[in-house]
PDB file of N, CA, C and O in Angstrom, chain B, residues numbered from 101:
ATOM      1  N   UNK B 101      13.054  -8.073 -10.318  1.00  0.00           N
ATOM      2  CA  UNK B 101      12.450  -6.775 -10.017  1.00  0.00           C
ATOM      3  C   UNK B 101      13.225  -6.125  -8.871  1.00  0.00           C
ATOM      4  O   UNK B 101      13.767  -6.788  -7.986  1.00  0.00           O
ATOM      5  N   UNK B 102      13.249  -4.553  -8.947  1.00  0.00           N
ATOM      6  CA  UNK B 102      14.095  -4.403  -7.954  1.00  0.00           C
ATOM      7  C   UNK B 102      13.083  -2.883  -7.252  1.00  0.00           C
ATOM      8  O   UNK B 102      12.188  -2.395  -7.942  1.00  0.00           O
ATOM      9  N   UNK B 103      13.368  -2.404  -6.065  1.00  0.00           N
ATOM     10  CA  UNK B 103      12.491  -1.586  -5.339  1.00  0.00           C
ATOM     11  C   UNK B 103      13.246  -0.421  -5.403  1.00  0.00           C
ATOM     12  O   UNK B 103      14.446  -0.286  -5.164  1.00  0.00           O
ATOM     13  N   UNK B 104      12.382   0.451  -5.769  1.00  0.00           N
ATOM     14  CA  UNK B 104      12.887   2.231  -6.380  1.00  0.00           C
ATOM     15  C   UNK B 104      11.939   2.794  -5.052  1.00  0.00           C
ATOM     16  O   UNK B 104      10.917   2.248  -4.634  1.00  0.00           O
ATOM     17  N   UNK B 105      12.589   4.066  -4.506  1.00  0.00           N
ATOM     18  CA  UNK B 105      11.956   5.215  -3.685  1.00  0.00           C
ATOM     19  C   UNK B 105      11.780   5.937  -4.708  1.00  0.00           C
ATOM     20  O   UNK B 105      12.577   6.109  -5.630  1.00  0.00           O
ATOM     21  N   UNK B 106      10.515   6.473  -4.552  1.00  0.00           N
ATOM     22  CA  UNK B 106      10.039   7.565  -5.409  1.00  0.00           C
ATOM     23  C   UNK B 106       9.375   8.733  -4.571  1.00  0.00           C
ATOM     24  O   UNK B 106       8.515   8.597  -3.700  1.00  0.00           O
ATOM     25  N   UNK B 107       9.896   9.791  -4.971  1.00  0.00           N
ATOM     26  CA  UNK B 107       9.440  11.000  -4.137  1.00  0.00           C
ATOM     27  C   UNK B 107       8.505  11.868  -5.010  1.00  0.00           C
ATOM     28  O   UNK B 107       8.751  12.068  -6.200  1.00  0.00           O
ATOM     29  N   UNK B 108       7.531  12.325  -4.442  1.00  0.00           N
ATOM     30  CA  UNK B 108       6.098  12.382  -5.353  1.00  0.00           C
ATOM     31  C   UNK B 108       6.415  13.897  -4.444  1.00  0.00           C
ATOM     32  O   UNK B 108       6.733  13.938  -3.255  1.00  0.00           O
ATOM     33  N   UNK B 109       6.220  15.151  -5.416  1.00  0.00           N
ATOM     34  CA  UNK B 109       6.173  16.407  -4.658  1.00  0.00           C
ATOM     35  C   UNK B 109       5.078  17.417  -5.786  1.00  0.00           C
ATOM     36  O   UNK B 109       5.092  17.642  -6.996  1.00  0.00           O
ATOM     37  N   UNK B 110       4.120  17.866  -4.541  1.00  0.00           N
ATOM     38  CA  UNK B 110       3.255  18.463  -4.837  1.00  0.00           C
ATOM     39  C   UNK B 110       3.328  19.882  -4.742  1.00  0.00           C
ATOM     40  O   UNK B 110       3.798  20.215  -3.654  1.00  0.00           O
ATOM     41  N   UNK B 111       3.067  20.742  -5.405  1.00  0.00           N
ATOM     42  CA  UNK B 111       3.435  21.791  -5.954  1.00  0.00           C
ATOM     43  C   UNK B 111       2.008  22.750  -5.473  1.00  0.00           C
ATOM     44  O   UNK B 111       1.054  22.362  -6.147  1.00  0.00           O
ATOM     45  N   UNK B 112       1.645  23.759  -4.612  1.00  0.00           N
ATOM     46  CA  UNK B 112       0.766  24.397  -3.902  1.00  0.00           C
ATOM     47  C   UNK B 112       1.112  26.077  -4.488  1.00  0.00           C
ATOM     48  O   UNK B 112       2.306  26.372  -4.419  1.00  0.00           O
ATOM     49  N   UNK B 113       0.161  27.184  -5.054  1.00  0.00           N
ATOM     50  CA  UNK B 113       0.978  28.317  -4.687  1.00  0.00           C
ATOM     51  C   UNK B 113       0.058  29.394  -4.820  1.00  0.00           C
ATOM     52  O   UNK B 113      -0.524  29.562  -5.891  1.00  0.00           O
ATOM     53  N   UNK B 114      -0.086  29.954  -4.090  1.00  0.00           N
ATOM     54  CA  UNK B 114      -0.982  31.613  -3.912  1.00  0.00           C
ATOM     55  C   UNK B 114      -0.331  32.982  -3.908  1.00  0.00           C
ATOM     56  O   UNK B 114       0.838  32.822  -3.560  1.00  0.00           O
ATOM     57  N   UNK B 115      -0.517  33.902  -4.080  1.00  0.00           N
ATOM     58  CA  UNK B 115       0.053  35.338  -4.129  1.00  0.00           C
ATOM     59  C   UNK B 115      -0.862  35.907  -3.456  1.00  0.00           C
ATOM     60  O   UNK B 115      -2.069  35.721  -3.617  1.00  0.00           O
ATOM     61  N   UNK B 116      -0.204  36.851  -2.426  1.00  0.00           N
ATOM     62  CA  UNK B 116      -1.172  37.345  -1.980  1.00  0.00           C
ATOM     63  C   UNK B 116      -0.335  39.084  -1.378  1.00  0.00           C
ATOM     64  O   UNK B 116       0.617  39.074  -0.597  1.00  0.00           O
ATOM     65  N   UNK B 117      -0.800  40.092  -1.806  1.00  0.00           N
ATOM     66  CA  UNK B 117      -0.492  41.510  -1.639  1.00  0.00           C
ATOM     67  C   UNK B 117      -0.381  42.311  -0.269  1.00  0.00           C
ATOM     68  O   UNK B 117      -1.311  42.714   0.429  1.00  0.00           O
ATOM     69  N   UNK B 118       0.936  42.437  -0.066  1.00  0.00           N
ATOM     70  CA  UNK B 118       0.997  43.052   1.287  1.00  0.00           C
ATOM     71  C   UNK B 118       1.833  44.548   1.445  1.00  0.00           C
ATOM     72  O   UNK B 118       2.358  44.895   0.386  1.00  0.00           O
ATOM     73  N   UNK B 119       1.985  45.238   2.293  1.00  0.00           N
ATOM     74  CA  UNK B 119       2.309  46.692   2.240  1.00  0.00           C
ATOM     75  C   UNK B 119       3.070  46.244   3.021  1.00  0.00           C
ATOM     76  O   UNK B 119       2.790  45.502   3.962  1.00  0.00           O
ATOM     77  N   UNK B 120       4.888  46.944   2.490  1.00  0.00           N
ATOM     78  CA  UNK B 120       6.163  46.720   3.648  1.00  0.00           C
ATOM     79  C   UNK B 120       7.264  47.219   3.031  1.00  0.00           C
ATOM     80  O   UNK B 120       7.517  47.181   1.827  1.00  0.00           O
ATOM     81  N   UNK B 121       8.049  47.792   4.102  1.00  0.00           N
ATOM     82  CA  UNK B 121       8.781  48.617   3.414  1.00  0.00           C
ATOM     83  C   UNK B 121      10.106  48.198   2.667  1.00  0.00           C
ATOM     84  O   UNK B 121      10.923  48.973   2.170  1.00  0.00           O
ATOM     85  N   UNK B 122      10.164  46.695   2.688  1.00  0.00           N
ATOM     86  CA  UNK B 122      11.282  46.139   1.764  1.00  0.00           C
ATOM     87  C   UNK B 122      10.487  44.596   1.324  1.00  0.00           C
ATOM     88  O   UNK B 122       9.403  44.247   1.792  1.00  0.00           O
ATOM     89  N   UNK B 123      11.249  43.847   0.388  1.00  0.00           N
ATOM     90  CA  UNK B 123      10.657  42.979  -0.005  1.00  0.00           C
ATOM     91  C   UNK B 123      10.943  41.549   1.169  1.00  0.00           C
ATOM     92  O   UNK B 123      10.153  40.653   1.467  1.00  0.00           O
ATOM     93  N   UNK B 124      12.440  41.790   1.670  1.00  0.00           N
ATOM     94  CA  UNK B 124      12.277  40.740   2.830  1.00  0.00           C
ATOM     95  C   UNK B 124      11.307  41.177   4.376  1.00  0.00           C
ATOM     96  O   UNK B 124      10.943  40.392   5.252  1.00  0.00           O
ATOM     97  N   UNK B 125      11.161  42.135   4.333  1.00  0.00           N
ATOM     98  CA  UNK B 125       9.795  42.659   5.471  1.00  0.00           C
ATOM     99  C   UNK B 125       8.630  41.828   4.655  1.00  0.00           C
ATOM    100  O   UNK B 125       8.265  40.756   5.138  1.00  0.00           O
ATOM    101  N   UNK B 126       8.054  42.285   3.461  1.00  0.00           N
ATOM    102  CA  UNK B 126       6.964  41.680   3.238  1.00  0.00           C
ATOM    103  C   UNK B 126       6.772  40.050   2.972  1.00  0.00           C
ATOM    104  O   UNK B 126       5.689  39.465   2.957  1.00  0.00           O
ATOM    105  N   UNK B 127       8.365  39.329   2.722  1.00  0.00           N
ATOM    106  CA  UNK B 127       8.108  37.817   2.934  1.00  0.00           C
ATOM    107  C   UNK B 127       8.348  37.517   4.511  1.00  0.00           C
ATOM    108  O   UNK B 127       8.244  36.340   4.855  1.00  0.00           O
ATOM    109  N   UNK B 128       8.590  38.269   5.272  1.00  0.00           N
ATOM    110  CA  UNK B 128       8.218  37.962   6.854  1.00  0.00           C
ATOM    111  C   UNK B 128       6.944  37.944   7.269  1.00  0.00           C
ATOM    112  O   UNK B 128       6.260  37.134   7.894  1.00  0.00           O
ATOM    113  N   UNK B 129       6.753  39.055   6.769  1.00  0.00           N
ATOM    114  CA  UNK B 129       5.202  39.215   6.850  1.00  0.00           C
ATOM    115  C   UNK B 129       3.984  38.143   6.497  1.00  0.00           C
ATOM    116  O   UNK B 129       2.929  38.003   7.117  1.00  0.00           O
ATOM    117  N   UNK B 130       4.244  37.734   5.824  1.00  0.00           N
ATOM    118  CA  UNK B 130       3.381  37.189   4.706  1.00  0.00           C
ATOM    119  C   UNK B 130       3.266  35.643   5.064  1.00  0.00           C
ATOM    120  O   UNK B 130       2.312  34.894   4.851  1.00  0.00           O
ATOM    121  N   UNK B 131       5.252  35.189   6.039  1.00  0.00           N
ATOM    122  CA  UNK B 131       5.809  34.385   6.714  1.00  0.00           C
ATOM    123  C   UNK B 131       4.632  33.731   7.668  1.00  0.00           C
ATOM    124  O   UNK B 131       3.973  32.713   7.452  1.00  0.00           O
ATOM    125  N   UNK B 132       4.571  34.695   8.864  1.00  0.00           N
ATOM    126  CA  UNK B 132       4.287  35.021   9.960  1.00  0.00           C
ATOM    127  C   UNK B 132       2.753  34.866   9.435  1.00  0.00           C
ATOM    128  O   UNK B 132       2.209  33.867   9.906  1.00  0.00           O
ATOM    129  N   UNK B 133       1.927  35.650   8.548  1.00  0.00           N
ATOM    130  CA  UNK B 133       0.595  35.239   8.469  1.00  0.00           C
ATOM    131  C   UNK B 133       0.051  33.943   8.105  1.00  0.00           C
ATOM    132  O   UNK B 133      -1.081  33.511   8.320  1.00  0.00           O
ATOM    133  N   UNK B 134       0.955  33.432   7.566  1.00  0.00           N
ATOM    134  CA  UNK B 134       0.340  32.017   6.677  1.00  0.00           C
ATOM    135  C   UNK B 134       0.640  30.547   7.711  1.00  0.00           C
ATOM    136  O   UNK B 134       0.250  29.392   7.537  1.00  0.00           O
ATOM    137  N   UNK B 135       1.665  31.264   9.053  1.00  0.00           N
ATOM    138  CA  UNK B 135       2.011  29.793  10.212  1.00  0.00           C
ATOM    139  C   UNK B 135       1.061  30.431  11.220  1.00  0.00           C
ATOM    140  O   UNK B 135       0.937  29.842  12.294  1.00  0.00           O
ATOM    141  N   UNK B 136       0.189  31.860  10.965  1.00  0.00           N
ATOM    142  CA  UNK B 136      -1.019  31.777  12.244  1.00  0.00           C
ATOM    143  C   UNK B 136      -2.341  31.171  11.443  1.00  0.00           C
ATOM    144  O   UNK B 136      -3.499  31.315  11.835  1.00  0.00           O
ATOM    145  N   UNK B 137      -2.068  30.694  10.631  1.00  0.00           N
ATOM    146  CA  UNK B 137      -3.043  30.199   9.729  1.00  0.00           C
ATOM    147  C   UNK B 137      -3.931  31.056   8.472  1.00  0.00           C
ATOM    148  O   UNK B 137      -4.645  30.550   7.606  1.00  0.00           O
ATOM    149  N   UNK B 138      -3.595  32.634   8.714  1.00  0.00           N
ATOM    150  CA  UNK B 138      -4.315  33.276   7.616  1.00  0.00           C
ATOM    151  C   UNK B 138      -4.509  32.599   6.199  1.00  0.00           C
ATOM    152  O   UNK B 138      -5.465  32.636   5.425  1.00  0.00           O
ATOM    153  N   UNK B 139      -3.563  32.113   6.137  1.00  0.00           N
ATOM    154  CA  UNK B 139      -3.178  31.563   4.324  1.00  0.00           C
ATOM    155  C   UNK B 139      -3.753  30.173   4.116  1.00  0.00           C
ATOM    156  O   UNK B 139      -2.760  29.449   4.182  1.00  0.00           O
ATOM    157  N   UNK B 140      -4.411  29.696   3.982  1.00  0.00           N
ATOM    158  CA  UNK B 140      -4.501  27.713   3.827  1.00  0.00           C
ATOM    159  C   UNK B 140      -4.544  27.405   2.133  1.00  0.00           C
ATOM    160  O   UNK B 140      -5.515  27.287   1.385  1.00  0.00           O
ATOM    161  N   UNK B 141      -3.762  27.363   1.987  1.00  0.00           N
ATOM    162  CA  UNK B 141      -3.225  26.337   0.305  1.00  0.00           C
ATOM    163  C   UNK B 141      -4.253  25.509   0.552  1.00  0.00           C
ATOM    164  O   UNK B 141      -4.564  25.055   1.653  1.00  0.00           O
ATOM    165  N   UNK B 142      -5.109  25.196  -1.129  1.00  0.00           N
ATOM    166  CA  UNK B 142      -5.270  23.559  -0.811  1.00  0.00           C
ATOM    167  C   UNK B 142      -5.933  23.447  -2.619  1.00  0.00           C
ATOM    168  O   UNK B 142      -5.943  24.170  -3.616  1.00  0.00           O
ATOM    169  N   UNK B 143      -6.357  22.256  -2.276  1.00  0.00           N
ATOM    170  CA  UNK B 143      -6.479  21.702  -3.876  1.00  0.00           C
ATOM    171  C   UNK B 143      -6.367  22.162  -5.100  1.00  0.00           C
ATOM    172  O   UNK B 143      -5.994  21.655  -6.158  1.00  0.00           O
ATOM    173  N   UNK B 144      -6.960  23.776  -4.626  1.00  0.00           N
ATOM    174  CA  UNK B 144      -7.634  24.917  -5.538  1.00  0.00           C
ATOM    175  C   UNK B 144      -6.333  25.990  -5.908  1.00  0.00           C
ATOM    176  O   UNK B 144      -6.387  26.996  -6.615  1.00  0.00           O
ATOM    177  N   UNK B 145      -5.057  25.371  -5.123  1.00  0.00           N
ATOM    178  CA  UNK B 145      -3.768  26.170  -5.767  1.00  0.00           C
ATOM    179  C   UNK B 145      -2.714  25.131  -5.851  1.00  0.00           C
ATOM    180  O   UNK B 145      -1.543  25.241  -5.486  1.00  0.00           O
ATOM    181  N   UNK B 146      -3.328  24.057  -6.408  1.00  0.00           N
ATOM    182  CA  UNK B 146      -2.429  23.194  -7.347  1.00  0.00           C
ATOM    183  C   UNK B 146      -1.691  23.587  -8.490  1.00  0.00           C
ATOM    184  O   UNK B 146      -2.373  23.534  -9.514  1.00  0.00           O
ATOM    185  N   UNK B 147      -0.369  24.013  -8.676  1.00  0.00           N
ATOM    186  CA  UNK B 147       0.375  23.967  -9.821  1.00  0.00           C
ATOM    187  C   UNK B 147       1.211  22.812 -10.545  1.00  0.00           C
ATOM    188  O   UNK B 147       1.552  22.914 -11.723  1.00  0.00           O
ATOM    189  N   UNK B 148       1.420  22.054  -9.996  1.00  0.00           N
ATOM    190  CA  UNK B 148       2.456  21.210 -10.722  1.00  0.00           C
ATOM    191  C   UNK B 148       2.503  19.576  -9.731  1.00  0.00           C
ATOM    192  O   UNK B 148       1.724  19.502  -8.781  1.00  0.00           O
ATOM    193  N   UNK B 149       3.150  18.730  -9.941  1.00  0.00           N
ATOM    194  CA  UNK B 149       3.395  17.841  -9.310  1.00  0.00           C
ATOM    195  C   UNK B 149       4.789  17.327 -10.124  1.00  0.00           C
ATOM    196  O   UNK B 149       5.092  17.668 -11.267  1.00  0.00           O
ATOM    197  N   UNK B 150       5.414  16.591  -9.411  1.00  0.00           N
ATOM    198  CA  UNK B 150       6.749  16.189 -10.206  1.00  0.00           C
ATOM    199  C   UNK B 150       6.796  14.584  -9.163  1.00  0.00           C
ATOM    200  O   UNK B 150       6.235  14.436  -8.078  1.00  0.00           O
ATOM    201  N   UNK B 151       7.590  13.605  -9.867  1.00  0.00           N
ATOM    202  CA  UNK B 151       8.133  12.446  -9.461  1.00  0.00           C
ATOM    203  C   UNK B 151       9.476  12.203  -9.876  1.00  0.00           C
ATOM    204  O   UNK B 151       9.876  12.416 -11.021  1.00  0.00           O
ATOM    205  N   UNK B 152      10.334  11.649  -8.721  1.00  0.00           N
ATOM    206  CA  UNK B 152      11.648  11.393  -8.823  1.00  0.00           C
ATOM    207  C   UNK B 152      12.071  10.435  -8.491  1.00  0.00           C
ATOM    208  O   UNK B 152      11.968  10.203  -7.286  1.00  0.00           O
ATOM    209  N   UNK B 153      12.728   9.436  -9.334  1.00  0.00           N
ATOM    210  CA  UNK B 153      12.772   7.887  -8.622  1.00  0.00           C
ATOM    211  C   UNK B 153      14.289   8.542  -7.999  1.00  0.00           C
ATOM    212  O   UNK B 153      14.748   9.644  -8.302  1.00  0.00           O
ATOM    213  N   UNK B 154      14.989   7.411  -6.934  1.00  0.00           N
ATOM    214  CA  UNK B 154      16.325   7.943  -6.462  1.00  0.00           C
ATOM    215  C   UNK B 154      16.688   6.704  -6.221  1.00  0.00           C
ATOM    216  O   UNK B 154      16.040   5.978  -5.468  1.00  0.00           O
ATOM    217  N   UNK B 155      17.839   6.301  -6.878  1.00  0.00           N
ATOM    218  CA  UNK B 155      18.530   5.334  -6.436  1.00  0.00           C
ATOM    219  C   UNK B 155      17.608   3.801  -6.534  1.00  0.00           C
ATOM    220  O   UNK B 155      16.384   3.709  -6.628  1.00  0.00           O
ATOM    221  N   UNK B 156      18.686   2.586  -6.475  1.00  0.00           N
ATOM    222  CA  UNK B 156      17.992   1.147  -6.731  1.00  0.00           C
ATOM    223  C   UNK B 156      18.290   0.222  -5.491  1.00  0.00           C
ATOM    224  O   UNK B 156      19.341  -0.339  -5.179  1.00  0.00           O
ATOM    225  N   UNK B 157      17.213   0.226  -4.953  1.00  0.00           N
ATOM    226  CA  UNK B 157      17.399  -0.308  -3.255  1.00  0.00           C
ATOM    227  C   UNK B 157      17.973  -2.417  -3.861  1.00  0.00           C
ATOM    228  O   UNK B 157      18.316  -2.897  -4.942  1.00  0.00           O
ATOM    229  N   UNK B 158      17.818  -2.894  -2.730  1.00  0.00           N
ATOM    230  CA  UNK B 158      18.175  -4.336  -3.218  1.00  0.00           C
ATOM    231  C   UNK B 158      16.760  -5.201  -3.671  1.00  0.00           C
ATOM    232  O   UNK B 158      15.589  -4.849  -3.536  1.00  0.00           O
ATOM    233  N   UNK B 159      17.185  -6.170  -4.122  1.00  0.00           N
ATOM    234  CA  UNK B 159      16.397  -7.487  -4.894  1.00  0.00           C
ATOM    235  C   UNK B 159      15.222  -7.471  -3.497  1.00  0.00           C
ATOM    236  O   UNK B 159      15.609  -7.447  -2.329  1.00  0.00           O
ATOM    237  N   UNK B 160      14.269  -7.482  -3.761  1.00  0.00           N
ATOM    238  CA  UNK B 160      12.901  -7.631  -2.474  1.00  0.00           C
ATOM    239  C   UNK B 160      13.340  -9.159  -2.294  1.00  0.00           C
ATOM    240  O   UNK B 160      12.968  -9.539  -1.184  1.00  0.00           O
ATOM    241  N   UNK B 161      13.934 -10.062  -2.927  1.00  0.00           N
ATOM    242  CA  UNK B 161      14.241 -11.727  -2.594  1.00  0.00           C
ATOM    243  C   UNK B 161      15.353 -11.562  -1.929  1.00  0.00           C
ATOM    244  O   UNK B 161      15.708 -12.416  -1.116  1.00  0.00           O
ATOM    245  N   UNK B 162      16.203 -10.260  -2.200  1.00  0.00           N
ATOM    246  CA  UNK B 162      17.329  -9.765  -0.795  1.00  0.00           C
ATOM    247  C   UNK B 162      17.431 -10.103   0.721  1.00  0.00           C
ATOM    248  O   UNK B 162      18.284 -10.688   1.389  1.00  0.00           O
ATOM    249  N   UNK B 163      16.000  -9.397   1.070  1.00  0.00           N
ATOM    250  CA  UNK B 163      15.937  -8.963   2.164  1.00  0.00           C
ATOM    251  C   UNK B 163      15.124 -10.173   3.475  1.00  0.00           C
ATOM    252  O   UNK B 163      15.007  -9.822   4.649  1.00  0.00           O
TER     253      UNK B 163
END
C-alpha cells in the first residue's frame, strides 16, 4: 500500500449586484465588502466539490 495526498476542494458561490462604473471597480467593490464581512458563503452556496490525488509518497513500511 502506498500513501496518496489528496486535495479535497470545496466549491462556495454567490452573486450579488452592485452599481460601478467599470467591471474591475465593481469586483473591488464587492472585494472589499465580502473581507468586512458583508458576504458569508456557507453550506447554502455549495456548488461543486472536486478531489485530486497528487503524486505517490513512499511505502508507510518506508518511513
Amino acid at each position: 500500500m502506498k500513501d496518496y495526498d489528496v486535495t479535497i476542494t470545496e466549491t462556495l458561490e454567490m452573486t450579488v449586484t452592485v452599481n460601478a462604473a467599470s467591471r474591475m471597480e465593481a469586483e473591488q467593490l464587492v472585494n472589499e465588502q465580502w473581507k468586512k464581512g458583508d458576504y458569508i458563503l456557507d453550506a447554502d452556496h455549495f456548488t461543486g466539490v472536486n478531489f485530486k490525488a497528487r503524486g505517490q509518497n513512499r511505502d508507510r513500511g518506508d518511513r
